[in-house]
C-alpha positions in Angstrom: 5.3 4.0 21.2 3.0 6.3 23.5 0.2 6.1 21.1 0.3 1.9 21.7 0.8 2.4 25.3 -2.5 4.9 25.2 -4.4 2.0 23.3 -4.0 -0.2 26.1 -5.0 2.8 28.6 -8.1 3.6 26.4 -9.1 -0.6 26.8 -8.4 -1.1 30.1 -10.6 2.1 30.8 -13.3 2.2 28.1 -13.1 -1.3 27.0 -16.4 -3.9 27.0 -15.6 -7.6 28.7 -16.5 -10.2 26.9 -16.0 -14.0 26.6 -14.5 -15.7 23.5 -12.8 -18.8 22.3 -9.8 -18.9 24.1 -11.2 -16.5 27.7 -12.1 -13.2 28.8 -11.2 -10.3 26.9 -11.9 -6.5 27.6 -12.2 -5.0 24.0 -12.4 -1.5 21.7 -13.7 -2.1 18.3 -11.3 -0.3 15.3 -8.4 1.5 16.4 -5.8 2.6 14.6 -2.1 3.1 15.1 0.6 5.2 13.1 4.0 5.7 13.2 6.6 7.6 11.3 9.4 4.9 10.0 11.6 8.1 9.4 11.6 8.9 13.3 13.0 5.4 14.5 11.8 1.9 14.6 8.6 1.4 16.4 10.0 -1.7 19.2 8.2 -1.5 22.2 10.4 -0.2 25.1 8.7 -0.2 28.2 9.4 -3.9 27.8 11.8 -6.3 25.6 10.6 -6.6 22.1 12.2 -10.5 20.9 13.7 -8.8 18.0 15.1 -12.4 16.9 11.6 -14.0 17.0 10.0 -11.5 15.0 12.4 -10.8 12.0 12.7 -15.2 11.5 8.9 -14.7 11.6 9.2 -12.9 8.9 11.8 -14.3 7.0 9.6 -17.6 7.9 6.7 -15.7 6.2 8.3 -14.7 3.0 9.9 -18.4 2.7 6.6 -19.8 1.9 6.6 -22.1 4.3 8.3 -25.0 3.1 7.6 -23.8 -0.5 5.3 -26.6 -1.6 2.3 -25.5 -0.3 2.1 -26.2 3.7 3.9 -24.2 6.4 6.6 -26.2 8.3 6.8 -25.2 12.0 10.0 -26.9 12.1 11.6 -24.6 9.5 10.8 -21.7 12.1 12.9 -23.2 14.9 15.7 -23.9 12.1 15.6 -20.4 11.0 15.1 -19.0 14.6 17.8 -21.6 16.3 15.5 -22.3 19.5 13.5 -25.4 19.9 10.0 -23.8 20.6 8.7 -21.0 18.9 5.6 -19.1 19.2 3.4 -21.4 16.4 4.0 -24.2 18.6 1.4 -24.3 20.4 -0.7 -23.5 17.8 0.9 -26.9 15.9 -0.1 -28.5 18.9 -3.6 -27.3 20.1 -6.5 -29.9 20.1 -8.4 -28.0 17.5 -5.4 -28.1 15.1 -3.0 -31.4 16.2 -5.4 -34.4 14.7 -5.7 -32.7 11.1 -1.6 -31.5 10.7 -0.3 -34.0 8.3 3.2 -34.1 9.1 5.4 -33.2 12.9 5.3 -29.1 12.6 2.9 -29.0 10.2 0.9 -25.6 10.2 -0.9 -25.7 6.7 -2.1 -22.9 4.6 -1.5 -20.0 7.0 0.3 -17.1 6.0 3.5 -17.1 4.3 1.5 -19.7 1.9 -1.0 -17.6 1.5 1.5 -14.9 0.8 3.7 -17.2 -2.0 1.7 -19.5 -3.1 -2.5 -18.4 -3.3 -4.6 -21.1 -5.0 -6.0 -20.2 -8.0 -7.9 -21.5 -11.3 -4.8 -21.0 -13.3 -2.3 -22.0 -10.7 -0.3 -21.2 -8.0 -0.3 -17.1 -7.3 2.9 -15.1 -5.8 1.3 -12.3 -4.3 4.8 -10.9 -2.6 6.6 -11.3 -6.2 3.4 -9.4 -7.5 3.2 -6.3 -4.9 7.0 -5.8 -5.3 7.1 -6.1 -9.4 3.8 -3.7 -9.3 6.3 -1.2 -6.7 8.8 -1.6 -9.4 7.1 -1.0 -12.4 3.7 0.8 -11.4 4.0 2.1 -7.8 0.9 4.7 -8.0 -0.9 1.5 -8.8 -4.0 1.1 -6.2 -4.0 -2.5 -5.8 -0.3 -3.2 -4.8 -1.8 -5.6 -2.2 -1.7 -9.3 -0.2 -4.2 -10.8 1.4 -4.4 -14.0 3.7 -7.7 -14.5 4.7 -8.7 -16.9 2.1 -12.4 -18.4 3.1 -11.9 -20.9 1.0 -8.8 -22.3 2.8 -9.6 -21.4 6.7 -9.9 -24.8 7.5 -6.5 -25.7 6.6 -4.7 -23.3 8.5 -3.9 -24.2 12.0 -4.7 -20.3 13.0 -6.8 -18.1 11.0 -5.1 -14.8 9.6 -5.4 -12.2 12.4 -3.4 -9.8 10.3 -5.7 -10.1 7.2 -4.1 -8.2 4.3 -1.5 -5.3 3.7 -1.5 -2.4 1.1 1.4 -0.4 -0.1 1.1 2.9 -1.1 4.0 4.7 -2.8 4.6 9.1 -3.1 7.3 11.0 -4.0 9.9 7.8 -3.5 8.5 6.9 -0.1 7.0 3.9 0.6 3.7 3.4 3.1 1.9 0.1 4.6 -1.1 -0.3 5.7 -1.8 -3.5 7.4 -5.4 -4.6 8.9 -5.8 -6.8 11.9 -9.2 -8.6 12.9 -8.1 -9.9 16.1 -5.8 -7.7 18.5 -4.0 -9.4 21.6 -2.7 -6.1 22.6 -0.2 -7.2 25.3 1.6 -9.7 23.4 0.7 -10.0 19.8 0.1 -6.4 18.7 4.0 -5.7 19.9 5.3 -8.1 17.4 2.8 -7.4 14.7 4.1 -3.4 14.4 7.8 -4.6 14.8 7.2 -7.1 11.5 5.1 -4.6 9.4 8.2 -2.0 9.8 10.8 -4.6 9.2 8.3 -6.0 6.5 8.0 -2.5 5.1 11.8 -1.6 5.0 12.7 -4.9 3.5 10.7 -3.9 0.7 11.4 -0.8 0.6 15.2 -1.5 0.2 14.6 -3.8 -3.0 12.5 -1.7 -5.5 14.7 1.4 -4.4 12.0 3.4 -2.3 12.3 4.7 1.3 10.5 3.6 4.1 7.9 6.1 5.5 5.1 5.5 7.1 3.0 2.4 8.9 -0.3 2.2 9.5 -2.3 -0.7 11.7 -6.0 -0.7 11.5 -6.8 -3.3 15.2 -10.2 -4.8 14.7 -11.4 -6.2 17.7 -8.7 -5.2 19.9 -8.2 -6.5 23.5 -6.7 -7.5 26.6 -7.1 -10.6 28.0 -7.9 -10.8 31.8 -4.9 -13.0 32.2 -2.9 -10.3 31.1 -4.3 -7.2 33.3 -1.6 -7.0 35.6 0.9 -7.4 33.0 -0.3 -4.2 31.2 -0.9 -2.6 34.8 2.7 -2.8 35.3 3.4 -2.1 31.6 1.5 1.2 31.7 3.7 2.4 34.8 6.7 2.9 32.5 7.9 5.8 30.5 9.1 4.8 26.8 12.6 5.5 25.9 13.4 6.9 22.7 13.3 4.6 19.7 16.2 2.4 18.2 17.7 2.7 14.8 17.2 -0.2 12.6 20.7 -1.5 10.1 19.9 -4.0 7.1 22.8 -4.7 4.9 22.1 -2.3 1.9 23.8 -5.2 -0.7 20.7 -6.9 -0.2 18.6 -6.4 -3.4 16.0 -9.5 -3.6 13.3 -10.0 -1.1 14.2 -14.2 -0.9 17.6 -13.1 0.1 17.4 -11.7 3.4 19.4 -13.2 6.2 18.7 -13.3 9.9 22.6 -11.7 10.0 21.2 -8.8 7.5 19.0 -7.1 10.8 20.2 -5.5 14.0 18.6 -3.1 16.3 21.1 -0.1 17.1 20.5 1.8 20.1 17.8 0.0 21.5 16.7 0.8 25.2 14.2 -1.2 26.8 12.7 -2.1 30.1 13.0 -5.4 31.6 10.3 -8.4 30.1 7.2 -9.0 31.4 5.9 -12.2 31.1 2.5 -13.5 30.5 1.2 -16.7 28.9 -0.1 -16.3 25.4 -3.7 -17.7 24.6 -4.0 -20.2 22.3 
């Protein structure tokens, strides 16, 4: 993880402050970020990665929400097992609160976006379509899925900051590419490259490739000022070396995933740092 740990050097030295919607920010415009799936599992180790959170994310994610259309916040503590997660306070920001339709409602964010896309002739899979396209055409160029749907941004309680993924298949390895408009680099960008691997070995495991390589394209990609001596102290640690991830190889549908399925093997990290997460 040194190149993310240089990332946050090259901001906090070269970066431009700026003011935004939610505070100050010192930003880079388009970075990029790759790692080697081969070589270990990219978790951040010069502070605990929440392993849990991140893989019933996901799961969350490739649920569809609650399957009929609107993302359910409360299925994410269900699957997660804690009361408050890390879309609560995007179910309950002033911006968001008055137009939710039901307690934990979230609407069309992203595992919607990812199951069920709107269309003229109905209701699009676009996970069911990248891994049947893997399957059957895997040097196919389009083997994407996108969330940023214009048409929809005002029914999501959070715009898509990671926009779209692309897979890219040679010689039975399997590549992702995933681009990011807007960065939080302490806290966000962390869990992002956790759920893109996990995300990428998941589907790597059911159409019988192997996981290679990850690549994050960050957009605007910042530190918040809140967050400076969090990354101060961050930057004063040396990585360890990187932990092993085990799925249960029986696993051979993408809907059938478990939170029991995942552990992290070997996994050295530094203590937590806290900081608050903008909302």
């Amino acid at each position: 993880m040194r190149q993310y740990l240089n990332a946050l050097r090259d901001i906090m030295l070269n970066g431009v402050d700026r003011e935004g919607r939610n505070g100050f920010t010192r930003a880079l415009w388009a970075m990029q970020l790759r790692f080697d799936l081969r070589e270990g599992f990219p978790a951040v180790t010069t502070k605990k990665l929440a392993f849990k959170s991140v893989l019933g994310e996901l799961l969350w994610f490739l649920e569809g929400g609650t399957r009929n259309g609107r993302a359910d916040n409360n299925r994410l503590k269900e699957i997660m097992g804690q009361e408050r997660t890390i879309w609560t306070g995007n179910a309950e920001s002033s911006y968001w609160k008055p137009r939710a339709t039901f307690p934990g409602d979230l609407g069309r964010i992203y595992g919607v976006q990812w199951r069920s896309w709107r269309s003229s002739y109905g209701a699009v899979d676009q996970v069911a379509e990248a891994i049947k396209k893997l399957r059957e055409d895997p040097h196919d160029r389009r083997i994407m899925v996108t969330t940023f749907n214009p048409g929809e941004l005002d029914e999501m309680a959070l715009p898509p900051c990671h926009m779209f993924f692309h897979f890219f298949v040679a010689d039975g390895w399997l590549s992702t590419h995933m681009v990011q408009r807007s960065c939080d680099m302490f806290l966000g960008v962390p869990f992002n490259i956790a759920s893109y691997a996990l995300l990428t070995h998941m589907v790597a495991q059911v159409v019988g490739l192997k996981p290679h390589e990850l690549v994050i394209s960050l957009d605007d990609a910042h530190v918040y000022h809140d967050h400076f001596d969090a990354v101060r102290e961050q930057l004063l640690r040396k990585p360890h070396a990187k932990p092993r991830l085990r799925i249960n190889t029986s696993v051979r549908g993408i809907d059938d995933f478990t939170m029991e399925d995942f552990s992290l093997e070997n996994y050295v990290h530094d203590p937590p740092i806290k900081a608050k997460m903008a909302v």
